[in-house]
C-alpha distance (Angstrom), angle and dihedral (degrees) to the residues before:
residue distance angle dihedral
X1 . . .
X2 4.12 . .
X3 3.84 91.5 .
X4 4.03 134.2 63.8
X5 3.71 110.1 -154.9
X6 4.02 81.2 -175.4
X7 3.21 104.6 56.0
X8 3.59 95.1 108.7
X9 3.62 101.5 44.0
X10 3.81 127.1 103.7
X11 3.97 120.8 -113.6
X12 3.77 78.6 -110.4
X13 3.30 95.7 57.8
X14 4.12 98.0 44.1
X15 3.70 85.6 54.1
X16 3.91 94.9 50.2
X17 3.86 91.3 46.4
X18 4.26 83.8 51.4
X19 3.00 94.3 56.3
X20 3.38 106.2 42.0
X21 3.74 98.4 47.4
X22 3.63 96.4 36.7
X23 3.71 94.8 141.1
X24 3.78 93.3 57.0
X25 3.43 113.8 91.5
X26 3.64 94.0 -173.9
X27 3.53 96.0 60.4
X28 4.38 98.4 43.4
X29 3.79 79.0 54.7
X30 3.33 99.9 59.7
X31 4.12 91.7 38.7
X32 4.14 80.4 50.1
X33 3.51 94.1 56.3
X34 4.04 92.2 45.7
X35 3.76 92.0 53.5
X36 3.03 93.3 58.3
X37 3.57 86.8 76.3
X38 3.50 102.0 49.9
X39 4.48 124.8 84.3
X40 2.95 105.1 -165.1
X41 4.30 120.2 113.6
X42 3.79 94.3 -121.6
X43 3.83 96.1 51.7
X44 3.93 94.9 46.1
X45 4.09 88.6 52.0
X46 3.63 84.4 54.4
X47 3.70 95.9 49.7
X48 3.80 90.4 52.3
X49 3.76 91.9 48.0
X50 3.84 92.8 50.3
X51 4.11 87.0 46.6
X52 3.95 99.0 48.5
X53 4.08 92.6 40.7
X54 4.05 98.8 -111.9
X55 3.61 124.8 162.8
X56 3.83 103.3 -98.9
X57 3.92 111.1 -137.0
X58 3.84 119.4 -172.0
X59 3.80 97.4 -96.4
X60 3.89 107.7 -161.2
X61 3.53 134.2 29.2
X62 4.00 118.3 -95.2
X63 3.22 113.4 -87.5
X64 4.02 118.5 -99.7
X65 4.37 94.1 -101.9
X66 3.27 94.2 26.1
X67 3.88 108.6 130.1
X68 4.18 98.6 -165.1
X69 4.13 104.5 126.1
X70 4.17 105.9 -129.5
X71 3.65 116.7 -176.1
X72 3.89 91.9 -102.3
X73 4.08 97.5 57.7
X74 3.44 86.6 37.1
X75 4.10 87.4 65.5
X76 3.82 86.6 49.0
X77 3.91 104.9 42.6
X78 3.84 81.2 60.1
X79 3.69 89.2 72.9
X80 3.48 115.5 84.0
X81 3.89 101.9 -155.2
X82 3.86 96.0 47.0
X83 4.50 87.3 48.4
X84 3.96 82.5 41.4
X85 4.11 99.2 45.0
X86 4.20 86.4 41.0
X87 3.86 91.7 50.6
X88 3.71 94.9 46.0
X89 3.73 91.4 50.8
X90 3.73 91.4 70.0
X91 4.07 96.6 53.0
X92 3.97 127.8 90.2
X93 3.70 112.6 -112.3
X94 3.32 92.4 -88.2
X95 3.51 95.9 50.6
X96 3.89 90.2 49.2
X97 4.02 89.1 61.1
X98 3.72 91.8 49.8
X99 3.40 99.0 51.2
X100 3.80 95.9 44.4
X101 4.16 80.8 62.5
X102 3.85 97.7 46.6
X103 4.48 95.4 -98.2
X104 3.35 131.6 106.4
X105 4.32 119.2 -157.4
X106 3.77 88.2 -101.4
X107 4.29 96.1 68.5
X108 3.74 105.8 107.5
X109 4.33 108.2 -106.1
X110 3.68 95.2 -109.6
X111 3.87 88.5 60.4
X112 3.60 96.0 32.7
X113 4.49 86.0 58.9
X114 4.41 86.4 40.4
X115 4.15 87.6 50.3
X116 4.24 87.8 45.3
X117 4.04 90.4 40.9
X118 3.50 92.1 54.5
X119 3.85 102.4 43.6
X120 3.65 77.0 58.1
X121 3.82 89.0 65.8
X122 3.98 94.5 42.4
X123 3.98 98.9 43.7
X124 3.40 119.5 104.0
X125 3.73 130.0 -160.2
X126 3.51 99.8 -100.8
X127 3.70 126.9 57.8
X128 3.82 127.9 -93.7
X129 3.74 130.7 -139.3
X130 3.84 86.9 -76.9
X131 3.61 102.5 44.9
X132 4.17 94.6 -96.7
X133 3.47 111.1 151.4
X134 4.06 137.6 144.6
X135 3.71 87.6 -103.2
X136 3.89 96.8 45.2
X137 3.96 91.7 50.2
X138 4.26 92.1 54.7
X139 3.88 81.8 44.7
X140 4.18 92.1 45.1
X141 3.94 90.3 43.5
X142 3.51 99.3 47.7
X143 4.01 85.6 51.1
X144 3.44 93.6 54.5
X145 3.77 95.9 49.2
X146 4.04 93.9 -104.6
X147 3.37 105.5 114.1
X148 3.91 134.0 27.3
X149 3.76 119.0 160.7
X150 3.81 91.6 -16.4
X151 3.38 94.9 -55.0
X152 3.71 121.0 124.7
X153 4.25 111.5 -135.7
X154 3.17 141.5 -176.0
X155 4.50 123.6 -71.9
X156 3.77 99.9 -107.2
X157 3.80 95.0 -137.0
């Protein structure tokens, strides 16, 4: 078997693909023969697993940026807040406040001020789930630059 259609795949991956196909002999032959280019510890307990016929369980957490979908984060990605509070985690303060009204830094000024003016409209005087109120958007737009006495300005960029 001259060729490794693996070669390029993680450990993660190998594992996921062994588990998944386990019934294909084909395929755990191929992953077989690509293991046995790999060192490290995790890779040679798979090989032995494939060779002696075990059940292959996924054996270590995914990693922290890894973007495979398991069953578990699949359960939590369908949540809104927890995708929404993980996304936001990764953005600059400034990028934090747009987000939490729907924008990101790269929507051109003239829609950024229509997007603001119309949360305006929609806002009411009590917060929402994600802290958007009348009060919060003056606070937010004033931040960003938007908004100072009334007075719509320029995006500081």
């Amino acid at each position: 078997m001259p060729q490794r259609p693996y070669a390029s795949f993680s450990f993660e991956k190998l594992e996921a693909i062994a588990i998944e196909k386990s019934q294909d002999e084909i395929t755990l032959k191929k992953i077989r023969h690509e293991l046995t280019f790999r060192n490290t510890r995790a890779s040679r307990r798979l090989a032995s697993k494939l060779e002696s016929g075990e059940e292959i369980q996924e054996t270590r957490a995914p990693r922290r940026n890894s973007r495979s979908v398991t069953e578990d984060n699949k359960k939590t990605s369908s949540d809104i807040e927890f995708r929404y509070e993980a996304l936001r985690r990764t953005f600059t303060e400034k990028s934090s406040i747009m987000a939490k009204w729907g924008v990101s830094e790269l929507l051109p000024q003239d829609m950024l001020l229509k997007v603001f003016a119309l949360w305006k409209t929609q806002c009411g005087e009590e917060p929402d789930s994600y802290g958007r109120c009348k009060s919060s958007l003056m606070d937010d737009m004033i931040k960003l630059g938007l908004e100072v006495s009334g007075k719509p300005e320029a995006v500081k960029r």
